[in-house]
Structures are given as C-alpha cells and as structure tokens.
N, C-alpha and C positions, 0 to 999 in steps of 0.2 A: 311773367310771374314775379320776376326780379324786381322789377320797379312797385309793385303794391305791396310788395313784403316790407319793403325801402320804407314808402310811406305809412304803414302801419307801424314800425319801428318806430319812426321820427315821432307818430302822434303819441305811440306808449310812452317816448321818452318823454315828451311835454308834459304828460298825462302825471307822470310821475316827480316832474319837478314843480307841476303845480301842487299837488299832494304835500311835498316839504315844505315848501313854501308855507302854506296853509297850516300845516302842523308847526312848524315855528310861529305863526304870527299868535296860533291856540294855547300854545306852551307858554309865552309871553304876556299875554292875558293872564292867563291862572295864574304865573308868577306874580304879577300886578295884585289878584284880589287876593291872594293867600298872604303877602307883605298887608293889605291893608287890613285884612281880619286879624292878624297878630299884631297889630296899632291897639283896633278895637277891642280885642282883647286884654289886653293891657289894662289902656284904658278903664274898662268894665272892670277885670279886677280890682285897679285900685277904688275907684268908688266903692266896691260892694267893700272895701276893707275899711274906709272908712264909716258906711257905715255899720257897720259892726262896732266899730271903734265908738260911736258913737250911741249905739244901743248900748256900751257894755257902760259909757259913763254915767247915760240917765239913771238907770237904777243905783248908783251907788253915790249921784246928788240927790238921789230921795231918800234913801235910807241914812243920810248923814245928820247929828243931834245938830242943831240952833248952836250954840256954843263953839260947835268945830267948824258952820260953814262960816263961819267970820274971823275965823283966823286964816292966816297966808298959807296959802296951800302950799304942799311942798312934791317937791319933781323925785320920783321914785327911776332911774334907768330900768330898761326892763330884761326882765329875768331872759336869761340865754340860753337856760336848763327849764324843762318839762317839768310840771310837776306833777310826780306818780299820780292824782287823780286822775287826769287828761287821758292818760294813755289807756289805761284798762276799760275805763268807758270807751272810747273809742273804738277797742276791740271788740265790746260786746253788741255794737250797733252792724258791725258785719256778720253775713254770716257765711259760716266754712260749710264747704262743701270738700267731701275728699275728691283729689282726682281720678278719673276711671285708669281703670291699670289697664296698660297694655299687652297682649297676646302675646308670649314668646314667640319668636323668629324661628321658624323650623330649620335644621343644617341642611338640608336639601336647598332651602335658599338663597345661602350663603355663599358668593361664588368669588373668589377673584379672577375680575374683569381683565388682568393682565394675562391670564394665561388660557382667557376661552379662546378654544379653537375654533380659527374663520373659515373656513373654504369654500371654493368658490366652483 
C-alpha cells in the first residue's frame, strides 16, 4: 500500500507544479495585454483630444468677420480655472440617485470575536 500512496504523492506533486507553472506563464500574458491596452489607451485618448480640439477650432474659423481673419492671430495660454458655465451643465447631465439606506445592525449581532468562547 506504501509504494502507490508513494506514487500518487509524487504525480499530485507534479500535478501541482505543472498548475504554477501554467498559472505564471497566464499571469504574464495578461500582464503583457493589460501594459499594451494602457499604450492604446493613451494613445486613443490623445487622438480623440485632439480632435475635439479641432472641432472646437472649426466653428470658431467660421464664425470669424473677413477683417479679423487677415490679421496675425494671437496665442491665448489656456485658462487653468473652470469656468462656472462648465461645471453646472455637467452636473445637470447626471443623474442622482439617492443611496439605499442600510438596515441597522441589531446588538444581538454585535459580538467581540476576542472573547467568544471556544470549547471543545
């Protein structure tokens, strides 16, 4: 009986180090594609910011008189601080929900764990 316990031992062990194995090579993988999706990500962000940036310039090369677009444009820094429009729109385009309240905790309970008695 001793010798097949032996051998059942031996293959769980293998059984189990192939398992780790397999689970790090898995682990290492998803590290890989999770680094390359926060590239693409990136990436994708900045494009869609430019064009934004560039949707927000055509409308306001169309709305500019003949007279202003022939003079030398001039480079504004841009604003650091919100301005009160942005923010209150943006609040109105959510919507609240309250959170569900919770049940009080009845003292029955309520126990400390350091002074339940174990016996055995």
């Amino acid at each position: 009986m001793l010798p097949i316990l032996t051998v059942l031992f031996l293959i769980s062990y293998g059984l189990m180090t192939l398992l780790i194995v397999e689970q790090g090579s898995t682990i290492q993988s998803q590290r890989t594609l999770i680094q390359q999706l926060i590239g693409d990500s990136t990436e994708l962000a900045g494009l869609k910011g430019k064009a934004v940036q560039e949707q927000d310039a055509q409308p306001a090369q169309a709305t500019a008189p003949p007279a202003q677009a022939q003079q030398t444009p001039t480079v504004e820094a841009p604003s650091t601080q919100a301005t009160p429009s942005e923010k209150p729109h943006a609040a109105q385009n959510k919507a609240h929900r309250p959170l569900p309240e919770k049940p009080p905790v009845p003292a029955s309970d309520i126990a400390d764990a350091r002074r339940t008695l174990m016996s055995i």
